[in-house]
C-alpha positions as CSV (number, residue, x, y, z in Angstrom):
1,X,0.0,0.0,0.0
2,X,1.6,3.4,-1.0
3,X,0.4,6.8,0.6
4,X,1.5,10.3,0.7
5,X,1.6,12.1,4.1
6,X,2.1,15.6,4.5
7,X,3.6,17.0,8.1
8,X,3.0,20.5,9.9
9,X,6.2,20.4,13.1
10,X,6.9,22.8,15.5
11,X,8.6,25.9,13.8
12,X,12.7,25.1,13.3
13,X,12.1,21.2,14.0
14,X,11.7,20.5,10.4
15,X,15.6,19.2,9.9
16,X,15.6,16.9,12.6
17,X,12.4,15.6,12.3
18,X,13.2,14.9,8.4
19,X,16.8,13.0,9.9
20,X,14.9,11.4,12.0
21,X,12.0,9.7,10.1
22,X,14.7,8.7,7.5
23,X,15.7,5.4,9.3
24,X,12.0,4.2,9.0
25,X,12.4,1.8,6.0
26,X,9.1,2.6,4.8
27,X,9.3,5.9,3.9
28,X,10.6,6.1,0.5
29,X,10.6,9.6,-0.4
30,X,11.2,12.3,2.3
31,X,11.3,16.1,1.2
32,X,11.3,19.8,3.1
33,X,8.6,21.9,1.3
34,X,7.2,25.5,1.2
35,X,3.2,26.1,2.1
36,X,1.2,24.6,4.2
37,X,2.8,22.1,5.2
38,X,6.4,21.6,6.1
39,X,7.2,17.5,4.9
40,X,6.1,15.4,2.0
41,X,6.4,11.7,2.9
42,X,6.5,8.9,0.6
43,X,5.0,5.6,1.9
44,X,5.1,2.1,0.7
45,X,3.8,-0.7,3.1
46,X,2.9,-4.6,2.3
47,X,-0.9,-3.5,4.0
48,X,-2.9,-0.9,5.1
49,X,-2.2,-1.5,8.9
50,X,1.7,-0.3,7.8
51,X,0.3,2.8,7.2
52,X,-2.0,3.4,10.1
53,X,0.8,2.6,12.5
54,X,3.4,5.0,10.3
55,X,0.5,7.6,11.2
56,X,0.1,6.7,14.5
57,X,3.8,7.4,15.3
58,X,3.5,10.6,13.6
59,X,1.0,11.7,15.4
60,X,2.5,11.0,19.0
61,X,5.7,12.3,17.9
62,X,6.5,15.6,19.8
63,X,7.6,18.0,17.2
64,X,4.2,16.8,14.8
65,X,1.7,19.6,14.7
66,X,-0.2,17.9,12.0
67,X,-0.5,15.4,9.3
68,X,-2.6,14.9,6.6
69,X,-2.7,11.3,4.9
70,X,-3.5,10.8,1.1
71,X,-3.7,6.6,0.4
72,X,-2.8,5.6,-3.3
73,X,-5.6,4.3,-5.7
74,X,-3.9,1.7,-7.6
75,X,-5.1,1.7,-11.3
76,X,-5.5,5.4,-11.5
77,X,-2.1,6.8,-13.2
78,X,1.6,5.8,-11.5
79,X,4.7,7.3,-13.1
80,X,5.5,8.5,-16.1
81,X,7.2,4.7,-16.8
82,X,4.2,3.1,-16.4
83,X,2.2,4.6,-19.0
């Protein structure tokens, strides 16, 4: 199951929090971004359970504000390769 998470942290937390959720092997993408929100997470678990716990941690995390959790619709686009 792949989903895309978007994080709000505590103001200047953004770095650490980023070096921090880099060890978690299912992250696959992990970017700083401008806007609303402050980190764009890739996610790729083998079920949907993955995902609710990746969320869960997020959530009780300290410096985590926010999150906002978009799950993949397989059979609706994929990369550019795919096509």
């Amino acid at each position: 199951m792949q989903a895309y998470i978007l994080i709000n942290c505590q103001t200047g937390r953004e770095a650490n929090l980023i070096s921090e959720l880099k060890e978690l092997s299912e992250i696959t993408e992990i970017n700083g971004i401008w806007g609303k929100y402050d980190i764009f997470l890739k996610v790729s678990t083998s079920d949907p359970i993955g995902v609710e716990q990746i969320v869960k941690r997020l959530r009780n995390h300290p410096d985590v504000v926010d999150t906002y959790t978009m799950h993949v619709l397989y059979g609706q686009g994929g990369t550019i390769d795919d096509e």
